[in-house]
C-alpha positions in Angstrom: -13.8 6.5 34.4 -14.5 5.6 30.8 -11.7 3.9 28.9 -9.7 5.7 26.4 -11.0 5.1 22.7 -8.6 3.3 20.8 -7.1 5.9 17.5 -7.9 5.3 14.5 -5.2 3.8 11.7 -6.6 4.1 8.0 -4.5 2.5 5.7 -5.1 3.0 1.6 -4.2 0.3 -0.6 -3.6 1.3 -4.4 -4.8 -2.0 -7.4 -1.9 -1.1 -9.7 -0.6 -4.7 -9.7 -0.7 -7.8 -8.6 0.3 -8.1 -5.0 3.8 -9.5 -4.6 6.5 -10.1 -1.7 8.1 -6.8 -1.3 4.5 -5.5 -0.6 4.0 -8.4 1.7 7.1 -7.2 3.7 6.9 -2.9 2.9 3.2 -2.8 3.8 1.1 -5.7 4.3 2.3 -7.3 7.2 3.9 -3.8 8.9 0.1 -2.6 8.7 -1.6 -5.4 9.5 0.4 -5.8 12.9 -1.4 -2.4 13.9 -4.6 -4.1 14.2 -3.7 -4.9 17.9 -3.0 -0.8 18.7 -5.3 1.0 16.5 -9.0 0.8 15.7 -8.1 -0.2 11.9 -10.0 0.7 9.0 -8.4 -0.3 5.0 -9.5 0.5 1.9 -9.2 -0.6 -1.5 -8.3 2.8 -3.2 -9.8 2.1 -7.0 -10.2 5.4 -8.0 -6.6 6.5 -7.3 -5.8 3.9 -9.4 -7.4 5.6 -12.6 -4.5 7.8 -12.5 -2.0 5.5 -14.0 -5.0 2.2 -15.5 -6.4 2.4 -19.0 -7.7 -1.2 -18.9 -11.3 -2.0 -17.0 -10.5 -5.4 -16.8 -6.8 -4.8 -15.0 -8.7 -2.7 -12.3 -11.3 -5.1 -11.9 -9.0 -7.5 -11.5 -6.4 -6.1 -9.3 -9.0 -4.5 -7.2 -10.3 -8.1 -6.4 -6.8 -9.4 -6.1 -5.8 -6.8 -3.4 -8.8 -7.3 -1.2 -8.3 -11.0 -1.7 -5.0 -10.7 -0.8 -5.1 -8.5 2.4 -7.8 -11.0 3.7 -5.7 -14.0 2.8 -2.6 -12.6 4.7 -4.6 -11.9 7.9 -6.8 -8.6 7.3 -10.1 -9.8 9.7 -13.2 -8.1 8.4 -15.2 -9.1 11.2 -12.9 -6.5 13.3 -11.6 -4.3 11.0 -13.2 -1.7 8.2 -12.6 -3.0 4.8 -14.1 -1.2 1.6 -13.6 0.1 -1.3 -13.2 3.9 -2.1 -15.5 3.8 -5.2 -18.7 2.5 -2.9 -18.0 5.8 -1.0 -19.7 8.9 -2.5 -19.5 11.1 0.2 -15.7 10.7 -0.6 -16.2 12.6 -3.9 -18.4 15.0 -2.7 -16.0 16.4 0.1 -13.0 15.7 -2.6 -14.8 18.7 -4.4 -15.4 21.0 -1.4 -11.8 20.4 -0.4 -10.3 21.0 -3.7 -11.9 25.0 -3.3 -10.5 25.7 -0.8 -6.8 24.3 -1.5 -4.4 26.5 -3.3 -2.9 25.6 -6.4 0.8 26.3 -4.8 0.0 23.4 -2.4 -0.4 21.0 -5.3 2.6 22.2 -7.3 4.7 21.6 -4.2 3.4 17.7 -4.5 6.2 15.1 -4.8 4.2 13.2 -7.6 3.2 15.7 -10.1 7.3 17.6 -9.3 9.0 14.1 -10.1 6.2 14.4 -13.5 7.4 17.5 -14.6 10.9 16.5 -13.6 10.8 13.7 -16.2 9.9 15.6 -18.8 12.4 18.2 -18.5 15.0 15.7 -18.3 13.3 14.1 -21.5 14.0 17.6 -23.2 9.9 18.1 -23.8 8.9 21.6 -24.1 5.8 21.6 -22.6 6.2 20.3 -18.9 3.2 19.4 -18.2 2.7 16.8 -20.8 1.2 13.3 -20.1 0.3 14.5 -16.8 -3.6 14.6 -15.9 -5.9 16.6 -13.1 -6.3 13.1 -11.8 -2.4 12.6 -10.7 -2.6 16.9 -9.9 -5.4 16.7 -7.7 -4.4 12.9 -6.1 -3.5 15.1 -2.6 -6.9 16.4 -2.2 -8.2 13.0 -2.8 -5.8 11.7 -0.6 -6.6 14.1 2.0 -10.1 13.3 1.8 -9.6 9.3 2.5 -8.4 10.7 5.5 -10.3 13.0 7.1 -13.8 11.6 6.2 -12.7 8.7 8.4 -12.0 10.5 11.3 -8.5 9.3 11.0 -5.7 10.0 13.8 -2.6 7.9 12.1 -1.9 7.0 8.4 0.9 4.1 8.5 3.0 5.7 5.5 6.4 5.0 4.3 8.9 8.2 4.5 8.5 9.2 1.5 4.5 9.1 1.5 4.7 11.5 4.8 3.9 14.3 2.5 0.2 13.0 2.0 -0.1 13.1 5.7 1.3 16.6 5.9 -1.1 18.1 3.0 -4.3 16.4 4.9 -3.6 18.4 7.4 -2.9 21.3 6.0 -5.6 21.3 3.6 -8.0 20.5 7.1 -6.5 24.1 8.5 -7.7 25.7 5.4 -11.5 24.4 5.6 -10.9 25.1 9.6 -9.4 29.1 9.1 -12.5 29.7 6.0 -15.4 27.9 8.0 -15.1 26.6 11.3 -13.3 24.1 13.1 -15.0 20.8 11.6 -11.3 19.2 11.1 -10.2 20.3 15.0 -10.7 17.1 16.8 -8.4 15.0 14.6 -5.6 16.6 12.7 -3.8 13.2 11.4 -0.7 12.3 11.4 2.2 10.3 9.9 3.3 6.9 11.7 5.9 4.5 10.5 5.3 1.4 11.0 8.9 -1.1 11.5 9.8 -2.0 8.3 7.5 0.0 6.2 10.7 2.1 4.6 13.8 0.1 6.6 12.6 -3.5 4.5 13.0 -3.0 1.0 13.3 -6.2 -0.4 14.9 -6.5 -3.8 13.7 -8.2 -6.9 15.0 -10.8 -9.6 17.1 -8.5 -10.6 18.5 -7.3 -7.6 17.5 -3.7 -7.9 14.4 -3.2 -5.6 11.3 -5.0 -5.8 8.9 -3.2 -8.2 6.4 -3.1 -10.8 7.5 -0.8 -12.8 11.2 -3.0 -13.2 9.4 -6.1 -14.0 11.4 -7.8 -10.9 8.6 -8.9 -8.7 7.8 -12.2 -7.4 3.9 -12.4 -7.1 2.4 -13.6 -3.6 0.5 -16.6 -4.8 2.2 -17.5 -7.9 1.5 -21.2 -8.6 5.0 -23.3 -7.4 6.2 -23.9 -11.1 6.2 -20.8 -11.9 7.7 -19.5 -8.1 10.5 -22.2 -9.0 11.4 -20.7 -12.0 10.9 -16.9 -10.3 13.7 -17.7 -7.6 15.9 -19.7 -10.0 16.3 -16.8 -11.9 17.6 -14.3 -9.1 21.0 -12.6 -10.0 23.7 -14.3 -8.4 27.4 -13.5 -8.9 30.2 -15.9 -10.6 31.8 -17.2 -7.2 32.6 -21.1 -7.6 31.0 -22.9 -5.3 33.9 -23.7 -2.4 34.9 -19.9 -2.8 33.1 -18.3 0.8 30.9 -15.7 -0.4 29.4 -12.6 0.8 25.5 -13.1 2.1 24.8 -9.4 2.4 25.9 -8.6 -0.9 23.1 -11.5 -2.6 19.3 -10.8 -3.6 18.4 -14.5 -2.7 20.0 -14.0 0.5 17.9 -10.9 1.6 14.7 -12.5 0.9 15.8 -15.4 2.7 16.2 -13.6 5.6 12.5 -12.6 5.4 10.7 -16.0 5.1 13.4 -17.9 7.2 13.5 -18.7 10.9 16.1 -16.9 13.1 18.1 -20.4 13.0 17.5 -21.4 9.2 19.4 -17.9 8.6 22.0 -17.7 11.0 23.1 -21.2 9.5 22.7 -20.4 6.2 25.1 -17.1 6.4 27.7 -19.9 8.2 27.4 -22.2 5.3 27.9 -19.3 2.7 30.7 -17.5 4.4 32.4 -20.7 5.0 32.1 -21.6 1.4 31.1 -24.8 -0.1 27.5 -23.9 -0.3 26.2 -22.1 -3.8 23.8 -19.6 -4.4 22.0 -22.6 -6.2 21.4 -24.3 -2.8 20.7 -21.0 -1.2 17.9 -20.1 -4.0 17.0 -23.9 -3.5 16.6 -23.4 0.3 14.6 -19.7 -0.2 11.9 -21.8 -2.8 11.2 -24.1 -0.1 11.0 -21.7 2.6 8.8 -19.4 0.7 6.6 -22.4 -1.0 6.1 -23.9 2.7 4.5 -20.4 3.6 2.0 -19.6 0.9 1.0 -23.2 0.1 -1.9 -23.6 2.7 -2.5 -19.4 1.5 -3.0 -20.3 -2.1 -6.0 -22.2 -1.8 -8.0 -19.6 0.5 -6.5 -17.0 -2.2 -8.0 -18.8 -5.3 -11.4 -19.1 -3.2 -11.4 -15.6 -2.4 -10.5 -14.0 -5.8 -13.6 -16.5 -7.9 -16.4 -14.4 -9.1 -19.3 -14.9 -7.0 -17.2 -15.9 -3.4 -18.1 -14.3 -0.3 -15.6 -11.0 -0.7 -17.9 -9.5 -2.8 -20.2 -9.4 0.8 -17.3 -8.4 2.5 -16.5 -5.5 0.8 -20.7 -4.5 0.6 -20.9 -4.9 4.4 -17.3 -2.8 5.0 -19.0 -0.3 2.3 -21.8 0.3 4.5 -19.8 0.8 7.8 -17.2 3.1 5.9 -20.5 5.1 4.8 -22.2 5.5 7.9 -18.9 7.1 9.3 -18.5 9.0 6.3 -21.7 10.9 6.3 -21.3 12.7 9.4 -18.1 14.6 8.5 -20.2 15.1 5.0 -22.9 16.9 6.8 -21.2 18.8 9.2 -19.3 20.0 5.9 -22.4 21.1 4.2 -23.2 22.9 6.9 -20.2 25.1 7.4 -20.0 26.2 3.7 -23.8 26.6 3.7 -25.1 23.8 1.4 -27.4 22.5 4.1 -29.1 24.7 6.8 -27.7 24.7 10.2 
């Protein structure tokens, strides 16, 4: 009896920003752990990105950063798929034969462009759809389209993504009801990986880590400049002998990331005991946290140079992405009629 084929995992991975530790710890290593379950394929999803980028050079360099990143922290391209989605065509070919057969309801009902329209009401403007491009309208279909081109059986997703998941398979029913079951065999699904919604760590500021709050604390930042980052966590006004709360402390959570089970177990000790401050406790995290990513830095810095060897990487994954893609292409064509039967 032949053994079972492994599922497939596709994971999308969007260059807004430079990589930093609450994506280590949301999505990086969560995902990367499914390596040893699913057949895993990754992509570096560029195009998404022009929803939101303005500047060529950011998503040029971003884009490299990501891949360089995901390599760094353990992504193997030797037994994994690793592209990016702008060396796909067939992507935006299917993107447009998906699009005609979604209904424009669908897409109103889509968490992204609601929460755009929601902002602007709130803002008082008149005309709801304002600032908001097809690009963030249609992102579902393109969404949809990373997954089904690859065959996909699980997308790794945070709750709040599961929506994505939901609309790739709905959209898939539609093509299936209009022309024929080309989606039947795989109709994906939503998994969640541990820690991909539970681990939220929080930033400098001690609201969650993010972008778009200016809070994060880059993955390979050079040590100076991580010193500085993790000096400058809010920290309450307890004196130093006063026992304090460890639960209640930004430092403390992302200590408890980096740190051994032992390292954190006595540091809570010490800080509920009182007589250690959050200045030892930041003190401790820097250490932990620069012990990690020194060796990681240098392989980083090699990876992101023009001219290193992830420009073949990402050719070679390219290529494999493309050779599953076209496939599902042409059996598309052929149920709408584009190419003969």
């Amino acid at each position: 009896m032949a053994a079972q084929q492994p599922k497939v995992s596709l994971t999308g991975i969007k260059p807004t920003g430079e990589p930093h530790l609450g994506n280590y710890i949301g999505a990086i290593r969560p995902s990367l752990e499914l390596t040893s379950t699913y057949e895993s394929i990754y992509f570096i999803a560029d195009y998404h990105a022009l929803t939101s980028i303005r500047d060529r050079r950011e998503l040029a360099s971003y884009t490299r950063s990501v891949a360089a990143t995901w390599i760094t922290l353990g992504l193997d391209p030797a037994r994994t798929v690793f592209y990016r989605q702008s060396d796909v065509p067939e992507i935006f070919e299917l993107s447009w034969v998906l699009s005609c057969v979604t209904g424009k309801g669908l897409m109103n009902r889509a968490h992204a462009y609601k929460a755009a329209r929601d902002r602007n009401a709130e803002s008082g403007v008149a005309d709801l759809d304002a600032g908001i491009n097809m690009g963030l309208f249609n992102y579902p279909i393109l969404m949809a389209v990373d997954i089904l081109i690859m065959n996909t059986d699980v997308v790794p997703v945070g709750q709040d993504q599961s929506q994505h998941v939901e609309y790739a398979a709905d959209i898939a029913g539609s093509f299936n009801h209009l022309f024929g079951d080309v989606f039947s065999l795989r109709i994906p699904e939503g998994i969640y990986p541990a820690g991909s919604s539970a681990r939220t760590l929080p930033g400098t500021d001690g609201r969650k880590m993010s972008k778009s709050y200016k809070n994060t604390i880059p993955l390979f930042a050079p040590e100076k400049q991580l010193r500085k980052l993790i000096r400058g966590i809010v920290s309450d006004s307890t004196p130093v002998e006063q026992p304090k709360d460890p639960d209640a402390s930004a430092a403390f959570a992302l200590f408890e990331n980096f740190a051994t089970p032992e390292a954190v177990k006595d540091m809570r000790a010490r800080l509920e005991q009182g007589g250690t401050g959050w200045g030892e406790l930041k003190n401790a995290l820097f250490e932990t946290v620069n012990a990690w990513l020194s060796p990681l830095r240098e392989q980083y810095e090699a990876l992101v140079a023009p001219g290193s060897e992830l420009d073949a990487i990402l050719d070679a994954g390219a290529e494999q992405a493309r050779d599953r893609a076209r496939p599902v292409l042409q059996g598309v064509r052929r149920a709408v009629g584009i190419s003969p039967l």
